[in-house]
C-alpha positions in Angstrom: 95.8 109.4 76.7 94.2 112.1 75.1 96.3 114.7 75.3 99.8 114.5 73.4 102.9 115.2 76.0 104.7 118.9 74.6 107.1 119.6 77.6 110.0 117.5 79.0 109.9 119.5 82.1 107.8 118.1 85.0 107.0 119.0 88.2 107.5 116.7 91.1 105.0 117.5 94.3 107.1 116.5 97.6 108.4 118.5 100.7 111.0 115.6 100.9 114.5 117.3 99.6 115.8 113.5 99.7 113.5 112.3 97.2 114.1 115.8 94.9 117.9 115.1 94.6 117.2 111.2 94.0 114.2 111.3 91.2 116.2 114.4 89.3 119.1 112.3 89.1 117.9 109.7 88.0 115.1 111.3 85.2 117.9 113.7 84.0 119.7 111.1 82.8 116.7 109.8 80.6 116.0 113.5 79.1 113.6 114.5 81.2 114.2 117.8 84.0 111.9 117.9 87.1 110.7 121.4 89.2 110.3 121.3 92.6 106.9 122.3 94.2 106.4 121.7 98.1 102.6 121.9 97.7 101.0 119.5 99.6 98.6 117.3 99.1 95.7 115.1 101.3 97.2 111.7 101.5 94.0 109.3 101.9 93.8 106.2 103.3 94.1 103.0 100.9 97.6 101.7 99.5 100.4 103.3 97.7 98.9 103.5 94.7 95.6 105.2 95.9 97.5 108.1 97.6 100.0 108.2 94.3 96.6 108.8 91.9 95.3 111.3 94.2 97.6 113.3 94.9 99.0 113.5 91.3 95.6 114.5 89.8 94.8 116.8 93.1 97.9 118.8 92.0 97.9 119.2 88.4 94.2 120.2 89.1 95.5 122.9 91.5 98.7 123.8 89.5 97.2 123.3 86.2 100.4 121.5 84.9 101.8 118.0 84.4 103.0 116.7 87.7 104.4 113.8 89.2 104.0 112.9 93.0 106.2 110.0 94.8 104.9 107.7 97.8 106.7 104.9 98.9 107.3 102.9 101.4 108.8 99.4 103.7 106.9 96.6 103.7 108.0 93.7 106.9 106.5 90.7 106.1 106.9 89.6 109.5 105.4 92.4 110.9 102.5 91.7 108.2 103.8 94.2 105.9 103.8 97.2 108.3 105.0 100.1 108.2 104.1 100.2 104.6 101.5 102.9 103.7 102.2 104.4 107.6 105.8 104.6 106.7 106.4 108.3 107.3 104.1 108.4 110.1 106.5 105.4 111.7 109.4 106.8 110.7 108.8 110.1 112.7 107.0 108.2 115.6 108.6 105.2 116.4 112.0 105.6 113.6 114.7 102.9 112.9 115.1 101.9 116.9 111.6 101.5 117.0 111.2 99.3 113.8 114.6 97.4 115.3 112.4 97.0 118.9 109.1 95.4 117.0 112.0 93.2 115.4 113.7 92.5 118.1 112.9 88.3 118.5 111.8 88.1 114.8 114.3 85.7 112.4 112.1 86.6 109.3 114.0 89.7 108.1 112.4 89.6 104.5 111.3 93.0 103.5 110.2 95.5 100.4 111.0 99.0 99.5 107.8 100.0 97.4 107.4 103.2 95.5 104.8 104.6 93.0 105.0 107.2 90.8 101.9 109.4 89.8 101.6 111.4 87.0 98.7 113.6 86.1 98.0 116.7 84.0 95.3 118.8 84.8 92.9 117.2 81.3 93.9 113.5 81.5 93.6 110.7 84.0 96.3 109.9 86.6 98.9 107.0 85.6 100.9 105.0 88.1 103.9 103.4 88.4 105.5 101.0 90.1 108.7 99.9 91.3 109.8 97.3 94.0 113.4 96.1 95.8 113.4 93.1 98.0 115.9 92.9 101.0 116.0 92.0 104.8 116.2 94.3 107.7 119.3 94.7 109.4 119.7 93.8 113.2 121.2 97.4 114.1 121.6 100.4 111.9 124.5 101.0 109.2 125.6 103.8 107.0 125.4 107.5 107.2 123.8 107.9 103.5 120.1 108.1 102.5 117.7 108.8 104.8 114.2 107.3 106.8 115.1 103.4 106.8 117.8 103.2 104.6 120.4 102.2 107.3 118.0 99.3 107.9 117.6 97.7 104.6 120.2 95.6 103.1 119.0 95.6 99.4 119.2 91.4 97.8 121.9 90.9 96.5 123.7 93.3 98.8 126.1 92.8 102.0 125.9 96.5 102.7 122.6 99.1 103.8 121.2 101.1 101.1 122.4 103.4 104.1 125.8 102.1 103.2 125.3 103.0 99.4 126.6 106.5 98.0 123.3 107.8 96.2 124.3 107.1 92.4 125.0 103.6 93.5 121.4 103.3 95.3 119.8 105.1 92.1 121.1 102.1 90.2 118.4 99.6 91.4 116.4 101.4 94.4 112.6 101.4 94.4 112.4 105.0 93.3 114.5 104.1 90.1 112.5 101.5 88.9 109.3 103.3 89.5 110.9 106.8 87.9 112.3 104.9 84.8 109.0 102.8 84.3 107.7 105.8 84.4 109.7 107.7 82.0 109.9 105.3 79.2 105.7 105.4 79.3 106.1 109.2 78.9 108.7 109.5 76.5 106.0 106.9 74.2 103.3 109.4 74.9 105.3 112.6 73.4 
């Protein structure tokens, strides 16, 4: 990386309030304080990772500032790893009872949280990051905390839904941490 890191104050790129309260919760407590922007960005086809580069050097382009965007998603390996990248799409289509209908005769509950983390500014390259939780699908929903799937995924490990799970005890180990903090120890070594 060619240009050295000044700020500690990044902007993350989502119209997902969720995701806002999660990722500043868990970068404030490594040192480094996120801004909200609900711009928008083209999401285009290929894997997380090829949305997360895009869309992180699409909007520091526009913004012409260090950003970070955030796409995640669940992977079903009995469902051949769907919803995955269609995740959101899913989610407000078909949502949980939909997920828990494709599932309905499947034993195979083995399934991923996936989320990457892009960061760009508007003079380097984008960087991603990557974080992972394995867990099984629930046969019904449980929990009134998180949001999308969470009531769905019982984390390994775990008897309870990361629906069941207060956020600072999801923030502990969820996808999004481990992609955040991978994330922010690379910064912290660029500064």
């Amino acid at each position: 990386m060619s240009e050295k890191i000044n700020s500690k104050i990044i902007t993350f790129i989502t119209g997902n309030p969720h995701k806002v309260k999660e990722a500043q919760g868990i970068l404030n407590n490594l040192g480094i304080s996120l801004e909200h922007a609900d711009l928008g960005y083209p999401e285009i086809q290929g894997d997380l990772e090829d949305v997360a580069l895009y869309g992180a050097q699409y909007a520091s382009r526009r913004l012409g500032k260090p950003v970070i965007v955030e796409d995640a998603g669940l992977f079903i390996k009995a469902l051949k790893w769907f919803p995955g990248t269609y995740s959101s799409y899913v989610q407000e289509t078909l949502g949980n009872k939909g997920i828990l209908k494709l599932m309905s005769d499947v034993e195979d509950r083995y399934a991923e949280f996936r989320s990457v983390v892009g960061y760009c500014t508007p003079k380097t390259e984008p960087e991603v990051f990557l974080g992972t939780v394995k867990g099984r699908i629930r046969y019904k929903e449980k929990g009134r905390y998180g949001f999308a799937y969470d009531p769905l995924f019982i984390p390994e490990g775990y008897d309870e839904s990361f629906g069941e799970l207060q956020r600072v005890e999801k923030n502990r180990f969820s996808h999004r941490r481990k992609s955040l903090e991978k994330f922010a120890l690379w910064y912290k070594d660029q500064g």
